[in-house]
C-alpha positions in Angstrom: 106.4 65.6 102.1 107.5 67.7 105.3 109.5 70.0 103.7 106.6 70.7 100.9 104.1 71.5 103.2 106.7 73.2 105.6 107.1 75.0 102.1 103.6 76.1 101.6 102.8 76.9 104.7 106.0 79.3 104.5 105.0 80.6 101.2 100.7 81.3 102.7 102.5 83.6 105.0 105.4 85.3 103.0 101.9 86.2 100.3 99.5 87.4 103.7 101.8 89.3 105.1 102.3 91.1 101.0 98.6 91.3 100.7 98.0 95.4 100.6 93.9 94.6 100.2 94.1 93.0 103.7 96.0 95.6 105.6 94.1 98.4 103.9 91.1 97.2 105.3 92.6 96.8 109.0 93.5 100.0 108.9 90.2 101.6 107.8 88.9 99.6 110.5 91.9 101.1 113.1 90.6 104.2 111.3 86.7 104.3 112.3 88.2 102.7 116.2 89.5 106.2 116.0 93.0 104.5 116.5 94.6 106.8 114.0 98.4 106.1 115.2 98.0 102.4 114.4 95.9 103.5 111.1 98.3 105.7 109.6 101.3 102.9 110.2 99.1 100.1 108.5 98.5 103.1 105.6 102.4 103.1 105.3 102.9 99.8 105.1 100.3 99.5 102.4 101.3 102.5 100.7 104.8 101.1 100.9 103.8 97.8 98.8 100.9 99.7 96.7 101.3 103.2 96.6 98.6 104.4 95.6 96.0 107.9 95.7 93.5 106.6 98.4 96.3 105.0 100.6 98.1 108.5 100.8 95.1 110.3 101.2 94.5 108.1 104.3 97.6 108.6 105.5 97.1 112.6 105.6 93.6 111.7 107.2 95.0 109.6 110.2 97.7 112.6 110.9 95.1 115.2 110.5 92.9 113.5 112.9 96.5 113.3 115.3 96.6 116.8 114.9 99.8 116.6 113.1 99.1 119.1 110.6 102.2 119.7 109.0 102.7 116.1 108.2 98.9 116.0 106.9 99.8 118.6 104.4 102.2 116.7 103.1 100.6 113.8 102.4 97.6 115.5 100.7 100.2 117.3 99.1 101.9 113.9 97.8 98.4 112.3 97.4 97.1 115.4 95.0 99.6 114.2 92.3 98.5 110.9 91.9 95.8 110.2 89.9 92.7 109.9 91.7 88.8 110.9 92.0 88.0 114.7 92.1 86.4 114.7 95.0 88.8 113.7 97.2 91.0 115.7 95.8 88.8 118.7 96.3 88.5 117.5 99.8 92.1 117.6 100.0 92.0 121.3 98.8 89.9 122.1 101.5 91.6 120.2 104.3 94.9 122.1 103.6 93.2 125.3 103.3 91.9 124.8 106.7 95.6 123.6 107.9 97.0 126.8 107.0 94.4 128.7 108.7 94.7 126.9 111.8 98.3 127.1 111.4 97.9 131.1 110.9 96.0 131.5 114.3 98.2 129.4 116.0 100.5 131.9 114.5 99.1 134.5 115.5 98.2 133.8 119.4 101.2 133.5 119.9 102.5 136.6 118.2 99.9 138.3 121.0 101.5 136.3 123.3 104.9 137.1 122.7 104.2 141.0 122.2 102.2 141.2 125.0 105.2 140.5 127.8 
């Protein structure tokens, strides 16, 4: 009888700890506690059981909001191949659009600053 429910209770965890609908929904909640480092690793970990369209798309969202643009990119880039709803893939559109402008005037200061010494 010990060893069943030693068993079961060993089984309840092995299946919580596999359950991608729970740690999606801590990490939208990490998410809107603007803790976006903790977000995007929960995102990973659920992508990495479920991958799936909105998981990667959250996953560019948390390093966009850590201003890790280049790594955002990516991510929408990988999220725009899976199938998902047009909207957020028109979103994602926009996003990197205003990535690589950012990344242009970033560019560009410091062009000015370089050419200016």
């Amino acid at each position: 009888m010990k060893i069943l429910i030693l068993f079961l209770w060993f089984l309840s965890s092995v299946l919580l700890a596999q359950n991608p609908e729970m740690w999606s929904r801590k990490a939208d909640k990490l998410y809107r506690d603007s803790n976006f480092l903790e977000a995007e690793e929960m995102y990973r970990k659920v992508n990495g059981i479920k991958p799936y369209f909105d998981q990667q798309f959250n996953i560019g969202n948390s390093l966009y909001q850590q201003g890790r643009l280049d790594e955002a990119k990516s991510a929408y880039e990988k999220a725009l191949v899976r199938k998902g709803p047009m909207i957020r893939k028109n979103q994602m559109h926009f996003t990197i659009w205003v990535i690589l402008i950012l990344q242009r005037r970033n560019m560009i200061k410091v062009w000015k600053l370089i050419s200016n010494h």
